[in-house]
C-alpha positions in Angstrom: 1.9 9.6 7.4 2.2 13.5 7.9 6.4 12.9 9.0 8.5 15.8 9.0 11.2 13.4 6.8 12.8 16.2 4.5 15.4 13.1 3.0 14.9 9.5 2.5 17.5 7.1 1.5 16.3 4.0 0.1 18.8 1.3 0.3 19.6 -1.9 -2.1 17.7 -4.4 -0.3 14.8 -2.5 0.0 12.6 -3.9 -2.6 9.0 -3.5 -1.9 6.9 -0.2 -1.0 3.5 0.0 0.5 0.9 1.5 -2.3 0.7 4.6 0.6 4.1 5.3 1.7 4.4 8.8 1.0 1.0 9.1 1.9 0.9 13.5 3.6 4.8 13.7 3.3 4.6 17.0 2.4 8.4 18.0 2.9 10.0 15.3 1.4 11.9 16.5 -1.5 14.6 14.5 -1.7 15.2 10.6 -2.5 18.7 9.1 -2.7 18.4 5.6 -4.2 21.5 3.0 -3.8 22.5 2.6 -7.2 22.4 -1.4 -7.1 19.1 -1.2 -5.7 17.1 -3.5 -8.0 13.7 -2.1 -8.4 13.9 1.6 -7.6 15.1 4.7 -9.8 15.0 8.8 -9.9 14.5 10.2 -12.6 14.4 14.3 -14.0 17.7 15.2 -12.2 15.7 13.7 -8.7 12.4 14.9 -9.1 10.5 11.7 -9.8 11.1 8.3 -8.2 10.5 5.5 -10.7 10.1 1.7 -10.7 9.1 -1.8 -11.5 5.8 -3.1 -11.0 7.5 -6.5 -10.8 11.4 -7.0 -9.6 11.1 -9.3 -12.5 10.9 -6.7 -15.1 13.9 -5.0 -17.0 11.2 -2.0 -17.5 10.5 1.0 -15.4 7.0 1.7 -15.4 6.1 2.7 -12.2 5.6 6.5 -11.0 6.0 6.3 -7.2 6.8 9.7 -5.8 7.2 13.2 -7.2 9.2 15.9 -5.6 7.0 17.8 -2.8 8.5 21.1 -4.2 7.5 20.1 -8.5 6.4 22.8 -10.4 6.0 20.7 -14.0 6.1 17.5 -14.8 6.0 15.3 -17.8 5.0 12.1 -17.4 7.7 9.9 -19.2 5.8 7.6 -22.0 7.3 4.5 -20.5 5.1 5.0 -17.4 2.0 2.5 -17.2 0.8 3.2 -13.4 0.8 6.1 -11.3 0.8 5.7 -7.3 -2.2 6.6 -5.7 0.5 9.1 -3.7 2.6 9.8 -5.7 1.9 13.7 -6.1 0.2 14.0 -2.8 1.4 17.5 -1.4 3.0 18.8 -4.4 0.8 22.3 -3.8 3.3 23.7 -6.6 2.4 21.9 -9.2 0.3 23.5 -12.2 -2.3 20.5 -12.3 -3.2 20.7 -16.1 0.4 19.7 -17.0 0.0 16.4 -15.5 -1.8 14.5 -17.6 -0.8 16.3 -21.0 0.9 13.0 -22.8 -2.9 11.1 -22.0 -5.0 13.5 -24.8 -6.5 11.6 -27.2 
């Protein structure tokens, strides 16, 4: 909580996040993911980190962490579960666009 970590580099063996990992990181903006790393995925050119609810799974359908710095965001459809963190500290961000893709 509340690190100054600007960059984060998550490496292939890292397979399991606490719920509250990016819990008050308000300058983190950017996430380098080892491209064999099994479970873990950015997506949007960087802005959103993505994954598996299960290391099982061929499907992405985790939302884990959004860019501090975000100004819009569309939720891709094949996302099922939002982190309780996940846009923690994104002050930018025009809040009615996040949700959009949920109207009924």
């Amino acid at each position: 909580y509340y690190s100054l970590i600007e960059n984060l580099f998550v490496p292939q063996g890292l397979i399991n996040l606490n719920d509250k990992w990016c819990g008050f990181l308000e300058k983190l903006t950017t996430i380098n993911i080892d491209p064999n790393n099994p479970r873990y995925s950015m997506y949007d050119n960087g802005k959103l980190m993505i994954g598996k609810s299960s290391i099982e799974s061929e499907k992405y359908d985790v939302l884990l962490f959004a860019d501090r710095s975000i100004k819009y965001v569309t939720i891709p459809s094949f996302i099922k579960i939002i982190n309780c963190y996940a846009f923690e500290r994104c002050q930018n961000l025009k809040k009615s666009c996040i949700f959009k893709r949920f109207r009924t």
